[in-house]
N, CA, C and O of each residue as an XYZ file, in Angstrom:
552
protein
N     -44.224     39.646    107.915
C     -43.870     38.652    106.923
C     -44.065     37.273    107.544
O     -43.641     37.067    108.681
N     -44.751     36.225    106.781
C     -44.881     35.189    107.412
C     -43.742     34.057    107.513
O     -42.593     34.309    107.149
N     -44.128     32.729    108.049
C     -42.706     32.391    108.574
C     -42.208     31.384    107.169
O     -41.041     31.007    107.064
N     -43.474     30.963    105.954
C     -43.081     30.369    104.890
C     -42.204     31.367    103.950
O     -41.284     30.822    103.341
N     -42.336     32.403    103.811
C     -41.953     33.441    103.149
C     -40.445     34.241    103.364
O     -39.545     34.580    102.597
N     -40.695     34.356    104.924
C     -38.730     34.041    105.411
C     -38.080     32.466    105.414
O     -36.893     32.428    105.740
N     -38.511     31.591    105.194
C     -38.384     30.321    105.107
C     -37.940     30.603    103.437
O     -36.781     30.932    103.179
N     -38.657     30.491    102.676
C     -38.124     30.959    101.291
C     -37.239     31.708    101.203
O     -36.569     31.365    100.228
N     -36.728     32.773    101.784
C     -36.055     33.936    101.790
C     -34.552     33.211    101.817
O     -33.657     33.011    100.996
N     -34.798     32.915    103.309
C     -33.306     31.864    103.422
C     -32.920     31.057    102.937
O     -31.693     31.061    102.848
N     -33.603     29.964    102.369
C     -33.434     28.911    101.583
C     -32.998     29.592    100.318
O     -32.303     28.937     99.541
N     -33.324     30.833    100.015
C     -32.475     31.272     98.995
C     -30.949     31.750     98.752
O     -30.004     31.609     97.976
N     -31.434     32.560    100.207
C     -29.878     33.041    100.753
C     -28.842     31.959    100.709
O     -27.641     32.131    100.501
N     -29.414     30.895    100.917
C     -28.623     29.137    101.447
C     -28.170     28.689    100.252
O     -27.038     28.211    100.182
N     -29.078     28.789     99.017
C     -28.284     28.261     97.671
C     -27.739     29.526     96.945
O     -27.000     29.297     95.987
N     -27.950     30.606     97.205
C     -27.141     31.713     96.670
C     -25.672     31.596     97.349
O     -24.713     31.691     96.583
N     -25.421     31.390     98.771
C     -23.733     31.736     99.061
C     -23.275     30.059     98.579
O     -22.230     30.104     97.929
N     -23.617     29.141     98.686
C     -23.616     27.963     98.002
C     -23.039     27.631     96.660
O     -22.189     26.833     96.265
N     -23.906     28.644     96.031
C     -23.740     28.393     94.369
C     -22.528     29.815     93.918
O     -22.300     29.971     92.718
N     -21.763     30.852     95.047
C     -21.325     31.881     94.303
C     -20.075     31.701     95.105
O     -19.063     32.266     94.689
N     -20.001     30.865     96.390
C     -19.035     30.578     97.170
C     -18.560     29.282     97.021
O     -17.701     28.989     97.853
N     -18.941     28.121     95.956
C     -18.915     27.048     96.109
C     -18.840     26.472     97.990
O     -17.908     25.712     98.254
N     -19.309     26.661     98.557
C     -19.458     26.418    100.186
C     -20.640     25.266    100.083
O     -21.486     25.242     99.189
N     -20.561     24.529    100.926
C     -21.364     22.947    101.078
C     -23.072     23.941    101.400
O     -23.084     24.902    102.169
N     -24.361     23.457    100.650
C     -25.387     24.233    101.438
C     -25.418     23.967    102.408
O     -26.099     24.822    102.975
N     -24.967     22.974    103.353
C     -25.120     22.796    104.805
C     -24.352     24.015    105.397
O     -25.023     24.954    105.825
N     -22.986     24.069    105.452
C     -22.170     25.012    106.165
C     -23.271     26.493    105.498
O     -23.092     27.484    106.206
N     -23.933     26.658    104.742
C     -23.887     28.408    104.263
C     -25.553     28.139    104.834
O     -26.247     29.156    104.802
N     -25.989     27.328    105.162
C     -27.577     27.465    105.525
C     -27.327     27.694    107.227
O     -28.098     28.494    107.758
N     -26.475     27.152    107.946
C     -25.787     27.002    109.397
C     -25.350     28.747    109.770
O     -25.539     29.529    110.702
N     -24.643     28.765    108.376
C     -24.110     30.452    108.767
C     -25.029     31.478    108.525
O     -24.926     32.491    109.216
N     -26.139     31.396    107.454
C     -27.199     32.210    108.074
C     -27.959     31.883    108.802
O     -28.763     32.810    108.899
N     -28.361     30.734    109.703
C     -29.555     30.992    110.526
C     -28.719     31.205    111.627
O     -29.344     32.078    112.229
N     -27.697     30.972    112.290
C     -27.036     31.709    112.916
C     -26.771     32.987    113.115
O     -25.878     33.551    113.747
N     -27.718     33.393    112.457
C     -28.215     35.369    112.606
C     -29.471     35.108    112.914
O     -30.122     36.151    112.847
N     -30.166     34.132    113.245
C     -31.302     34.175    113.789
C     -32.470     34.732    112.664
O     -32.394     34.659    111.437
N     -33.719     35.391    113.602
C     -34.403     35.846    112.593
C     -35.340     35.009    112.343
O     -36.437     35.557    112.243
N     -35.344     33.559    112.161
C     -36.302     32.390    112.045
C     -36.500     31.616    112.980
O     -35.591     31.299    113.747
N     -37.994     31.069    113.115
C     -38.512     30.676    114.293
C     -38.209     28.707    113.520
O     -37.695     28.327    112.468
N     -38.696     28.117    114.436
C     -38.117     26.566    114.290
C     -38.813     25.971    112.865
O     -38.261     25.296    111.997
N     -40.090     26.408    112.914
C     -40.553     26.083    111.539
C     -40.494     26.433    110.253
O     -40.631     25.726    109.255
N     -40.164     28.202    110.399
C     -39.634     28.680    109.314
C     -38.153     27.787    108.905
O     -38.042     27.576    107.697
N     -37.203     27.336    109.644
C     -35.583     27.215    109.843
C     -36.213     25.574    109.089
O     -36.017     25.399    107.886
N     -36.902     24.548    109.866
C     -37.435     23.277    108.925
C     -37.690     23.489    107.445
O     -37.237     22.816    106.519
N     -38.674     24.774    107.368
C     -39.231     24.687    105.970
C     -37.970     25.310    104.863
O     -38.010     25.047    103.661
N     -37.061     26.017    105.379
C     -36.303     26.645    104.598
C     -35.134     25.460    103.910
O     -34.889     25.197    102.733
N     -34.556     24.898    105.207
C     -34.029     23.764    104.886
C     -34.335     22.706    103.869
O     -33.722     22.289    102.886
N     -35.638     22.366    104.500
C     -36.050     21.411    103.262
C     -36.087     21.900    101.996
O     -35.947     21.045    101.122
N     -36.276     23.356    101.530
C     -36.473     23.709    100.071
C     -35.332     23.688     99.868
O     -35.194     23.159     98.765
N     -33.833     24.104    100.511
C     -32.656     24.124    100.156
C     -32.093     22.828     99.811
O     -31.305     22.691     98.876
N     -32.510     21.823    100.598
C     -31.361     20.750    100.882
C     -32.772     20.157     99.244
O     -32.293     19.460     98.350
N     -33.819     20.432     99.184
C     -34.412     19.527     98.144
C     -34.450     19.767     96.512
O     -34.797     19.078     95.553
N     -33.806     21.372     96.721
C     -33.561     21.952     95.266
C     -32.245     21.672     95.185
O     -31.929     21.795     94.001
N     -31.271     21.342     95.870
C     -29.861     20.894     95.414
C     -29.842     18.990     95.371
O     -29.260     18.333     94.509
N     -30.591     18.456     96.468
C     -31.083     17.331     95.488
C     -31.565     16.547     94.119
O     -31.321     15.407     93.724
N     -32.466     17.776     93.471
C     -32.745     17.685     92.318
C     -32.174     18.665     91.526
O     -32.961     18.634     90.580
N     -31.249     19.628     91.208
C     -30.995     20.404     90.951
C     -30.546     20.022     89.533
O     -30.684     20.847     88.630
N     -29.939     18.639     89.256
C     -29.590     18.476     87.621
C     -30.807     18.453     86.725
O     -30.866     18.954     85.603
N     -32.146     17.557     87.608
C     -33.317     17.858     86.990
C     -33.930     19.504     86.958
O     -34.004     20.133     85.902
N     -34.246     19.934     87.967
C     -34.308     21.411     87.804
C     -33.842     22.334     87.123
O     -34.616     23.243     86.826
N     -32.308     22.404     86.616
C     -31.301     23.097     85.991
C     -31.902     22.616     84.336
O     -32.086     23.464     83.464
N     -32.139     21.221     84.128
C     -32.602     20.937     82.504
C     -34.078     21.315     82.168
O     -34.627     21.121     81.084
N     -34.714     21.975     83.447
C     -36.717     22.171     83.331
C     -36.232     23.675     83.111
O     -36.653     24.067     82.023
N     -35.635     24.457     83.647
C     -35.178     25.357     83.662
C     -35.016     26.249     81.862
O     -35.510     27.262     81.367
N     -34.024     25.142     81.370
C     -33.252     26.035     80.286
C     -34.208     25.299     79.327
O     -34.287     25.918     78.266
N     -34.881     24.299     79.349
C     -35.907     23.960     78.651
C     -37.476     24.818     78.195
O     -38.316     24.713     77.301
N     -37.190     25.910     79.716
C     -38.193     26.774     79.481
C     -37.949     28.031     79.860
O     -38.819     28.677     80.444
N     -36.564     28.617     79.540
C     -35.663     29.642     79.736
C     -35.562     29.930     78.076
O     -34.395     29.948     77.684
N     -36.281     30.091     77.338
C     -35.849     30.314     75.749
C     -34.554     31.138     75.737
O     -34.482     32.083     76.523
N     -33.573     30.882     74.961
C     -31.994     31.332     74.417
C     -31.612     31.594     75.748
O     -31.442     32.802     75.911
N     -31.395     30.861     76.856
C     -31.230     31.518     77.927
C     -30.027     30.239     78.865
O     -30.536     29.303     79.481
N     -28.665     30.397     78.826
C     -28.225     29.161     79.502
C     -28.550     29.310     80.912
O     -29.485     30.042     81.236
N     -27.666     28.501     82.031
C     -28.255     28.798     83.496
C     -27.083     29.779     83.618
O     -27.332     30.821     84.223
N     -25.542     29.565     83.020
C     -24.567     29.888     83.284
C     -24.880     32.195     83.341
O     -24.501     33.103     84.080
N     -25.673     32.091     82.187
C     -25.741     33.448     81.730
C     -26.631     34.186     83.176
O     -26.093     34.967     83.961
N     -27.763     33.818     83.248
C     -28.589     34.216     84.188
C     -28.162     35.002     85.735
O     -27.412     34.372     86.480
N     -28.415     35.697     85.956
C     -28.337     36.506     87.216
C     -28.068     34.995     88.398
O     -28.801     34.021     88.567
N     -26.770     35.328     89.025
C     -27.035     33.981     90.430
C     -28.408     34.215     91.815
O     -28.511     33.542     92.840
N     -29.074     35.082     91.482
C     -29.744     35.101     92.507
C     -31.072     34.827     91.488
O     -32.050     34.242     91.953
N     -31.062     35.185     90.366
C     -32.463     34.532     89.509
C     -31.855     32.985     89.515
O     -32.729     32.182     89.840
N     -31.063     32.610     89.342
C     -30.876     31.293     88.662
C     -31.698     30.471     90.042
O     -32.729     29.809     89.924
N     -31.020     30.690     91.210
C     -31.037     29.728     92.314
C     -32.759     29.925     93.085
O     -33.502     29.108     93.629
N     -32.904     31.538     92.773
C     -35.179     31.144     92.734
C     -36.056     30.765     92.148
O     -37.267     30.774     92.373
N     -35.008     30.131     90.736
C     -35.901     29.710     89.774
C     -35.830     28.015     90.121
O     -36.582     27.110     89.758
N     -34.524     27.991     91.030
C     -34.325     26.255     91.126
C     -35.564     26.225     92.569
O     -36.458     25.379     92.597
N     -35.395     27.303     93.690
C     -36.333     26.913     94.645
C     -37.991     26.717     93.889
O     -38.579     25.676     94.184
N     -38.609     27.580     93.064
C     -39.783     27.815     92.750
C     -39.962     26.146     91.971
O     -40.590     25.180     92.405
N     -39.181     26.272     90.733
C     -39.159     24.666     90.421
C     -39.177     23.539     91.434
O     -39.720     22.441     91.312
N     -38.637     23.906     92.227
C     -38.509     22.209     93.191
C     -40.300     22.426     93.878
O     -41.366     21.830     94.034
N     -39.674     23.606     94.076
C     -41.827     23.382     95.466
C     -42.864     22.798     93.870
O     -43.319     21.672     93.673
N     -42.973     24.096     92.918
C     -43.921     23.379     91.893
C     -43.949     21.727     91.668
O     -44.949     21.072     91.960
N     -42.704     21.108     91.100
C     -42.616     19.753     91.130
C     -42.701     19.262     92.245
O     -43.773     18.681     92.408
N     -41.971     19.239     93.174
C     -42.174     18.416     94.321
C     -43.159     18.717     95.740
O     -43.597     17.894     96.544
N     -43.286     19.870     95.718
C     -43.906     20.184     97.354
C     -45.563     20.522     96.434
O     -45.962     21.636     96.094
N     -46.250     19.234     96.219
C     -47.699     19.438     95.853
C     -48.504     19.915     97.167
O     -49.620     20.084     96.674
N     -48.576     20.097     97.940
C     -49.155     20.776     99.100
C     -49.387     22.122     98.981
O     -50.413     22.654     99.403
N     -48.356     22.796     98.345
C     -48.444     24.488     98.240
C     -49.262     24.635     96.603
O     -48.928     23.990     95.609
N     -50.236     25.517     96.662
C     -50.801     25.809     95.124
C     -49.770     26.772     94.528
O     -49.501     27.889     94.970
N     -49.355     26.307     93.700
C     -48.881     26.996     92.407
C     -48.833     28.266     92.392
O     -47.818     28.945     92.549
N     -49.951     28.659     92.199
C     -50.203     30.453     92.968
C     -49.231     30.783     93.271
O     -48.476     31.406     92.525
N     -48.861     30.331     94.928
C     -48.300     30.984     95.625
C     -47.071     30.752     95.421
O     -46.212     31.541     95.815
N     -46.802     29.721     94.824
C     -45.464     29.441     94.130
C     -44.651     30.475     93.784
O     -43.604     30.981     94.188
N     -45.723     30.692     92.610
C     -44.763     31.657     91.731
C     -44.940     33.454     92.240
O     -44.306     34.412     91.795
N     -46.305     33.444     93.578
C     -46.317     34.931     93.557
C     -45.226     35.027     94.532
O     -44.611     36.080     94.698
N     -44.889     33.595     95.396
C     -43.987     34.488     96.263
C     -42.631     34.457     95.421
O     -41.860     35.413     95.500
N     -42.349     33.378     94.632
C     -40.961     33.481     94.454
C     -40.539     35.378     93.323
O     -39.513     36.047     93.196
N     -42.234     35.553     92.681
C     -41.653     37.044     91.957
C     -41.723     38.134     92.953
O     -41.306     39.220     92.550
N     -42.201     38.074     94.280
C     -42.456     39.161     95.116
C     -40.793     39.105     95.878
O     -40.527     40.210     96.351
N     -39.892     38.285     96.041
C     -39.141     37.598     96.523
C     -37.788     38.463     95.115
O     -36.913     39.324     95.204
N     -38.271     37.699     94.116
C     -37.425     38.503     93.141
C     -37.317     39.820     93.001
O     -36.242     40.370     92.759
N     -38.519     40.484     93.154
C     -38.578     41.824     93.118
C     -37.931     43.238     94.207
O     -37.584     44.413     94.091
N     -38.099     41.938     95.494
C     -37.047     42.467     96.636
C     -35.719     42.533     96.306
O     -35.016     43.541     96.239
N     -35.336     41.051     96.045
C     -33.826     40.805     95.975
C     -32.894     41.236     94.953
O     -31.711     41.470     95.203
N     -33.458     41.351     93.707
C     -32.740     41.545     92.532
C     -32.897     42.203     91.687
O     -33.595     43.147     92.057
N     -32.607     42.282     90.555
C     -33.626     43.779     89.633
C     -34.872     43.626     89.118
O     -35.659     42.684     89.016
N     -34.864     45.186     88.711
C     -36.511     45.560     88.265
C     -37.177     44.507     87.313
O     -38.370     44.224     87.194
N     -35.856     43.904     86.541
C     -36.780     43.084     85.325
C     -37.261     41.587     86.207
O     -38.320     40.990     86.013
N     -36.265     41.216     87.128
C     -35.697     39.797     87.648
C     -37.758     38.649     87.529
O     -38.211     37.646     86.978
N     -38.410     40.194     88.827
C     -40.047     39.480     88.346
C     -40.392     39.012     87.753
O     -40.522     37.806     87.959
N     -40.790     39.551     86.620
C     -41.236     39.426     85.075
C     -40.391     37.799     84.618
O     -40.924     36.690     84.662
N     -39.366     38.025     84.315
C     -38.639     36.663     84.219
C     -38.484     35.573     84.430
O     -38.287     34.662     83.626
N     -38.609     35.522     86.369
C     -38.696     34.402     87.052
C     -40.523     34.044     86.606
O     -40.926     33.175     85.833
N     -41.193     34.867     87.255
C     -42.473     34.686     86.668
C     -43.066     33.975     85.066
O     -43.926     33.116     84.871
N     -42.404     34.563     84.323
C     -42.182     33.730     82.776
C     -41.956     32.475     83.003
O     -42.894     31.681     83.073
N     -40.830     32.140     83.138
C     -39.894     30.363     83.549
C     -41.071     29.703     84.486
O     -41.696     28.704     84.132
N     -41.296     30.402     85.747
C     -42.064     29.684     86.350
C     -43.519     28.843     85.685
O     -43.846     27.657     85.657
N     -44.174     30.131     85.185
C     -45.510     29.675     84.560
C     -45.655     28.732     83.520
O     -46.551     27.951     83.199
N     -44.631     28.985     83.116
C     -44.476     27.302     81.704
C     -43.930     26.068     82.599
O     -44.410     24.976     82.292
N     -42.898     26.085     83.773
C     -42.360     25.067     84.894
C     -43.832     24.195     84.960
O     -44.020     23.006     84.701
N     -44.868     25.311     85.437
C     -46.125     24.922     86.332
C     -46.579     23.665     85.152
O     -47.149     22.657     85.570
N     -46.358     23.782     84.074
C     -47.301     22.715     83.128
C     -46.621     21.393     83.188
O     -46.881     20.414     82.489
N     -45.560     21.510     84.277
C     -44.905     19.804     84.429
C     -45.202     19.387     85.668
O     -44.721     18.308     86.015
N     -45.874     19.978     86.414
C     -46.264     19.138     87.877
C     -47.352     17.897     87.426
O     -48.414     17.809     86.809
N     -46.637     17.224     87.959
C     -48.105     16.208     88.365
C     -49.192     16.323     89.364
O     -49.147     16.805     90.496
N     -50.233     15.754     88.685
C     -51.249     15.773     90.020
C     -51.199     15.289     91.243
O     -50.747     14.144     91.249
N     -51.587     15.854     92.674
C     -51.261     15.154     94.067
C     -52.037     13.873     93.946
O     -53.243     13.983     93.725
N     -51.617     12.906     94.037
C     -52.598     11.650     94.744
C     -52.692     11.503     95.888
O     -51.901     11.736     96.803
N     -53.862     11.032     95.867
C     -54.267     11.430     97.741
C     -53.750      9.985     98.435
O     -53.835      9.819     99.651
């Protein structure tokens, strides 16, 4: 597994005990990499998706249910809700990564972590998300 992909992994783990523990993401991102497991760049990249999807997260949370049809955030699975906020933040903000991989890792990611349908779903939300990025300027 590569080190963007456990980098995602955790950064999920980081807003999942976050968002179900109310716990600061700093203290719950500290207490898992403190199991190790991630090398220095994976532990940078994970961070930044964590600390940048709870940055934007009121914007994310309204792109979300905007393209979540009948769907609040409140209702949603906590481990779909909080990969749909990482996948949203990289699409909008981290223009460096293609889209693609956006959304294949965050449903390959879903498909590990949560249920059979969770893929399909996050994948849905995501692919309509994708039609609000802006273009990179160089």
């Amino acid at each position: 597994m590569g080190s963007r992909r456990k980098g995602r992994e955790f950064a999920l783990q980081a807003l999942y005990l976050a968002d179900i523990s109310d716990m600061p993401e700093q203290r719950a991102f500290r207490s898992l990499v403190r199991g190790g497991g991630l090398d220095d760049k994976g532990k940078e990249f994970a961070e930044a998706l964590a600390a940048g999807a709870l940055r934007e997260i009121k914007q994310l949370d309204e792109l979300i249910v905007k393209y979540a049809q009948n769907w609040e955030m409140s209702r949603m699975a906590a481990l779909d809700r909080n990969l749909l906020r990482l996948g949203a933040y990289e699409i909008i903000f981290e223009l460096d990564t293609p889209v693609s991989v956006i959304i294949d890792e965050a449903v390959e990611i879903a498909k590990t972590f949560s249920t059979p349908d969770s893929g399909k779903f996050v994948n849905g939300i995501l692919d309509r998300i994708k039609n609000e990025r802006k273009p990179k300027k160089d």
